[in-house]
C-alpha atoms as an extended CHARMM CRD file, in Angstrom:
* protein
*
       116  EXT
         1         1  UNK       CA              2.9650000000      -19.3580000000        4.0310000000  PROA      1               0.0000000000
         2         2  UNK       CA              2.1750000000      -15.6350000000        3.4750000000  PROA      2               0.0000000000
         3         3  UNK       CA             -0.4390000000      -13.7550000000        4.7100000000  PROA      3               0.0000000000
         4         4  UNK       CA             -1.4820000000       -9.7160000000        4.2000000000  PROA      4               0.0000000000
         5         5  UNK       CA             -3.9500000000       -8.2540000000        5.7910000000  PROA      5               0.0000000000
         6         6  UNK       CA             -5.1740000000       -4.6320000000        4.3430000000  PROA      6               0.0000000000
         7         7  UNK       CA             -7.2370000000       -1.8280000000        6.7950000000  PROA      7               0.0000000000
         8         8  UNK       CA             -8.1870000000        1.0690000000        6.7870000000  PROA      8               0.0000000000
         9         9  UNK       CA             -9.7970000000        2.1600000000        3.6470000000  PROA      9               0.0000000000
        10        10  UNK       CA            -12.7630000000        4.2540000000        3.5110000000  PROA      10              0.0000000000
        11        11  UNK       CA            -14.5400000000        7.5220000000        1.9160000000  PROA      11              0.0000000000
        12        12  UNK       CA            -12.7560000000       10.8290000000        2.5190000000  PROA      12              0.0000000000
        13        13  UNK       CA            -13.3870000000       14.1170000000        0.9900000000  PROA      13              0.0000000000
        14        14  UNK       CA            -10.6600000000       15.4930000000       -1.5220000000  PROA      14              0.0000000000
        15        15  UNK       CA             -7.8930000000       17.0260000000        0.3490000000  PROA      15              0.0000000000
        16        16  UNK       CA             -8.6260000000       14.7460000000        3.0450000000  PROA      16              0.0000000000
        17        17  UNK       CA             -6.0280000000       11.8410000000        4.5540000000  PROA      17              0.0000000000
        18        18  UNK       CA             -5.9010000000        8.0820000000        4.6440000000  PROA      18              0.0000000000
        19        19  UNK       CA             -3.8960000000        5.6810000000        6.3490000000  PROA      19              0.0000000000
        20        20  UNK       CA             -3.9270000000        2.0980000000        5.0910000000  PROA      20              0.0000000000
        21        21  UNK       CA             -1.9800000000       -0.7410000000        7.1420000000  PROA      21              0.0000000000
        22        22  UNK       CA             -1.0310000000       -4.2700000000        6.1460000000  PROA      22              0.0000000000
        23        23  UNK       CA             -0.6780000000       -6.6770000000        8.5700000000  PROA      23              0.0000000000
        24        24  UNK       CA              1.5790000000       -9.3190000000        7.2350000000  PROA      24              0.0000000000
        25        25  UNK       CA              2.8820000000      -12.9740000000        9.0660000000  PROA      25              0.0000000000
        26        26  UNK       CA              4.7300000000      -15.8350000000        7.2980000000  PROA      26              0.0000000000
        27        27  UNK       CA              8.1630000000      -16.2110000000        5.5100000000  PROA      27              0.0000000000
        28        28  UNK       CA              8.7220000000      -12.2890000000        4.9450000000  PROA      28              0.0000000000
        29        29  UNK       CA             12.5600000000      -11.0390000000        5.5710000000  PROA      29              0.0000000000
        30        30  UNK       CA             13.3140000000       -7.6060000000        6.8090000000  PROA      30              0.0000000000
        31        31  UNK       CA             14.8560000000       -7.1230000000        3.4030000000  PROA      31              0.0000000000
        32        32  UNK       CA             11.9170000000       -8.4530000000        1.1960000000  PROA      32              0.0000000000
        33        33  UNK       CA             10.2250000000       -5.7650000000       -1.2580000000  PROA      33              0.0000000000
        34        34  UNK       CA              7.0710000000       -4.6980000000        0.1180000000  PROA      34              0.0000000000
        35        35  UNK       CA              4.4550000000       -1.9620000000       -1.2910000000  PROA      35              0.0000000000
        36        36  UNK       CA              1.5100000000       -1.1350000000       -2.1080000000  PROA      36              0.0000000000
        37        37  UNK       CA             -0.6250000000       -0.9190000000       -5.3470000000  PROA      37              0.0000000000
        38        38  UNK       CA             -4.3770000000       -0.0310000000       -6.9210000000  PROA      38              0.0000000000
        39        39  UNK       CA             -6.8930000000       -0.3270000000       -9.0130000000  PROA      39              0.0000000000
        40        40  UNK       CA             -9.1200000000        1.7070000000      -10.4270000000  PROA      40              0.0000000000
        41        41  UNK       CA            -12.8470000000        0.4500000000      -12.2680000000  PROA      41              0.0000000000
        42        42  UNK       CA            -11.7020000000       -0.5340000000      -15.5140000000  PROA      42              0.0000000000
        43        43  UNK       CA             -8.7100000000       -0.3950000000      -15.2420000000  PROA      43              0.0000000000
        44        44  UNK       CA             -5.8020000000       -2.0390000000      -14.6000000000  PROA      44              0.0000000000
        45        45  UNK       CA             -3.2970000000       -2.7320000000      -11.3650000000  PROA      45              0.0000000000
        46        46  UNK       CA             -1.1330000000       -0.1040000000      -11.1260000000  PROA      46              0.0000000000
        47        47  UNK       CA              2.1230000000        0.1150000000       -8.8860000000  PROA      47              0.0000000000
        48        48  UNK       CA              2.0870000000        2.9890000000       -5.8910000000  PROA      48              0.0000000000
        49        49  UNK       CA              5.0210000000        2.5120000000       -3.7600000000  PROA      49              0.0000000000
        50        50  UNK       CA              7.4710000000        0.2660000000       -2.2690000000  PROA      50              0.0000000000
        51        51  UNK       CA             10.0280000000       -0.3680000000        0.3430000000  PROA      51              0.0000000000
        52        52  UNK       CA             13.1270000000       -2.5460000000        0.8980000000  PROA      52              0.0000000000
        53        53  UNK       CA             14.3710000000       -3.0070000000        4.6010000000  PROA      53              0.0000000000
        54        54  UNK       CA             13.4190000000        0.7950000000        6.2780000000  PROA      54              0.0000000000
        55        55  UNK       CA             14.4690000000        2.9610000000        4.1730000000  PROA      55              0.0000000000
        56        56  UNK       CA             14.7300000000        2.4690000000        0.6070000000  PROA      56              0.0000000000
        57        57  UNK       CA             11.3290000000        3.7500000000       -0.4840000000  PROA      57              0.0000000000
        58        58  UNK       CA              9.6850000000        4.4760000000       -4.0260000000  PROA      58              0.0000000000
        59        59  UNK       CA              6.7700000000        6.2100000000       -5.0560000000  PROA      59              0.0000000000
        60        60  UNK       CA              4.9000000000        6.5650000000       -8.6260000000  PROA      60              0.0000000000
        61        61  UNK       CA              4.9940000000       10.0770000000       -9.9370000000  PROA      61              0.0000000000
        62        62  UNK       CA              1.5460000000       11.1860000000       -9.0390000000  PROA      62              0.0000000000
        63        63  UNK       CA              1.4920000000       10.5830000000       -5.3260000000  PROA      63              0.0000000000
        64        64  UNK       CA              5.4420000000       11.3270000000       -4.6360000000  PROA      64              0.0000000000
        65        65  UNK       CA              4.9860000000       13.9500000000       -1.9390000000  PROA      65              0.0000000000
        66        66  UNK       CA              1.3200000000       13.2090000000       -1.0120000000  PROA      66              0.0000000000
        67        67  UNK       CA              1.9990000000        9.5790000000        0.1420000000  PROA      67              0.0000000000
        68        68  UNK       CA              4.2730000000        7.9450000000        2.6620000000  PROA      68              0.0000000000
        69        69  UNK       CA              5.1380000000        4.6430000000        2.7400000000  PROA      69              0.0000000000
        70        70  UNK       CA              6.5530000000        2.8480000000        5.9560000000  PROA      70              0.0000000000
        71        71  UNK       CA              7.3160000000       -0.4180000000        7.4840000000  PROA      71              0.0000000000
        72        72  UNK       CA              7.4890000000       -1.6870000000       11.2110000000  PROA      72              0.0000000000
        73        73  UNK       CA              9.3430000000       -5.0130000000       11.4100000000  PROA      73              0.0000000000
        74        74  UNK       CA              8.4790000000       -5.2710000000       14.7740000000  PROA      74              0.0000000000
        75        75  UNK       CA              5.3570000000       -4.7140000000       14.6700000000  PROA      75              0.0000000000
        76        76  UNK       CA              4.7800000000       -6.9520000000       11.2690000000  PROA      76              0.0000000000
        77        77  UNK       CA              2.7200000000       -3.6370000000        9.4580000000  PROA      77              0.0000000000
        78        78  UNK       CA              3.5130000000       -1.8630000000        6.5680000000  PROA      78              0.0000000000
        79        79  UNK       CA              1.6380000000        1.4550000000        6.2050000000  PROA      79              0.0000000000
        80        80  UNK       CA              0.6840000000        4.1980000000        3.7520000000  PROA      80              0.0000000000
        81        81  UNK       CA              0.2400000000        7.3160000000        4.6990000000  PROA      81              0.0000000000
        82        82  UNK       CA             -2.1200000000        9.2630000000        2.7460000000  PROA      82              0.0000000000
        83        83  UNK       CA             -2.4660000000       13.1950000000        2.7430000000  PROA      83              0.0000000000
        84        84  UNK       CA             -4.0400000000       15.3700000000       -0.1000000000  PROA      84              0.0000000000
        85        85  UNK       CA             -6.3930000000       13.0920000000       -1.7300000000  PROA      85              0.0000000000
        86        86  UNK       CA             -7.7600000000       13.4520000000       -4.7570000000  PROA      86              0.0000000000
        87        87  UNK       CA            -10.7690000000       11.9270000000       -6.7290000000  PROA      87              0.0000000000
        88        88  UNK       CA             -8.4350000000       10.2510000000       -9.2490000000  PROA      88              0.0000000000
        89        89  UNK       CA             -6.7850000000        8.5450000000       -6.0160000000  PROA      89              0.0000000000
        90        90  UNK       CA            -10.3790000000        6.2530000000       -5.6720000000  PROA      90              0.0000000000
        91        91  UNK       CA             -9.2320000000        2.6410000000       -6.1080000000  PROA      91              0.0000000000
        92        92  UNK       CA             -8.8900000000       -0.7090000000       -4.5560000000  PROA      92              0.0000000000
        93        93  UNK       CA             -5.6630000000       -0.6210000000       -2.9260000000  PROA      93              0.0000000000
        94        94  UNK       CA             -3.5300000000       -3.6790000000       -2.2240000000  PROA      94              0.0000000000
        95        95  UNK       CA             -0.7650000000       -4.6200000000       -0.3570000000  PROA      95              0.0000000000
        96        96  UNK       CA              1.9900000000       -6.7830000000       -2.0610000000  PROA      96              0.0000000000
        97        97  UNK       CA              5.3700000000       -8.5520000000       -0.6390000000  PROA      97              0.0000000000
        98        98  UNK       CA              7.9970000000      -10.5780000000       -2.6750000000  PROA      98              0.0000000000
        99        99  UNK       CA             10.1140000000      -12.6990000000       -1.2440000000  PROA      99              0.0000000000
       100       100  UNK       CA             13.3280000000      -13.9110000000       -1.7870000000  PROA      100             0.0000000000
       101       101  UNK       CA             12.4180000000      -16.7990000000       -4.3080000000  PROA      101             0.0000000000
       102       102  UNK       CA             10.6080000000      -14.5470000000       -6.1420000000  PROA      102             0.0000000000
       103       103  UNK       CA              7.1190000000      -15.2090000000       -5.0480000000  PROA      103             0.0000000000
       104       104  UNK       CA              4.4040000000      -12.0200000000       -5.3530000000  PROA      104             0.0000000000
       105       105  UNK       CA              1.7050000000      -12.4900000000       -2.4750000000  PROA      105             0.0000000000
       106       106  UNK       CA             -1.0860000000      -10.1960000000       -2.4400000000  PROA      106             0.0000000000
       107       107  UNK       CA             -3.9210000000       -9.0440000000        0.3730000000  PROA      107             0.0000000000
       108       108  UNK       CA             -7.4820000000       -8.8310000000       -0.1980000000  PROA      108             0.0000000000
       109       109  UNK       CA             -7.4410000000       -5.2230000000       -1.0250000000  PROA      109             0.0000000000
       110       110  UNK       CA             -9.0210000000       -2.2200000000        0.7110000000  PROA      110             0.0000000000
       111       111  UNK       CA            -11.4100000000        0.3370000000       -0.8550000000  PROA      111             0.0000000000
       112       112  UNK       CA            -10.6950000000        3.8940000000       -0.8910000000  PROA      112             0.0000000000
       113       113  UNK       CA            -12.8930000000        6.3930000000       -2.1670000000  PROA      113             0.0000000000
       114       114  UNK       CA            -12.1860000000       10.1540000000       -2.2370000000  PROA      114             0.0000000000
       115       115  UNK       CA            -15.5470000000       12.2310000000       -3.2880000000  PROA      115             0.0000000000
       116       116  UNK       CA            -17.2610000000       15.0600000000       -2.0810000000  PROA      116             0.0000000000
């Protein structure tokens, strides 16, 4: 059994920063895919970023530089690090692990809004 846990969403200003967390437990390896994505009012899912092990790390176009995905296998978290927000960055974000047979589990989601 998987579990995710997603924090620390909230309303920031544009330009402001974000740091979501996932707390995960269950059958996750240290190699599994992890990441994060978000959606938007209307529309739908879309992928953000994602990490395999420590270090091998993707991010969608629009947030490559702004963002900063990370994982403590210790510590059972996965973050993202969010710097430079910007209205079109308001969704519900979610955190998202597959395992080794394949299975996609999903959190809750957090809300982030960025408005003046």
């Amino acid at each position: 059994q998987v579990h995710l846990v997603e924090s620390g969403g909230g309303l920031v200003q544009p330009g402001g920063s974000l740091r979501l967390s996932c707390a995960y437990s269950g059958s996750i390896g240290s190699s599994d895919l992890m990441g994060w994505y978000r959606q938007a009012p209307g529309q739908e899912r879309e992928w953000v970023a994602d990490i395999a092990g420590s270090i091998f790390v993707n991010y969608e176009s629009s947030v490559k530089g702004r963002f900063t995905i990370s994982r403590d296998r210790d510590g059972n978290t996965m973050d993202l690090q969010m710097n430079s927000l910007r209205p079109e960055d308001t969704a519900v974000y979610y955190c998202h692990a597959q395992t080794r047979d394949a299975r996609d589990y999903w959190g809750q989601g957090t809300q982030v809004t960025v408005s003046a």
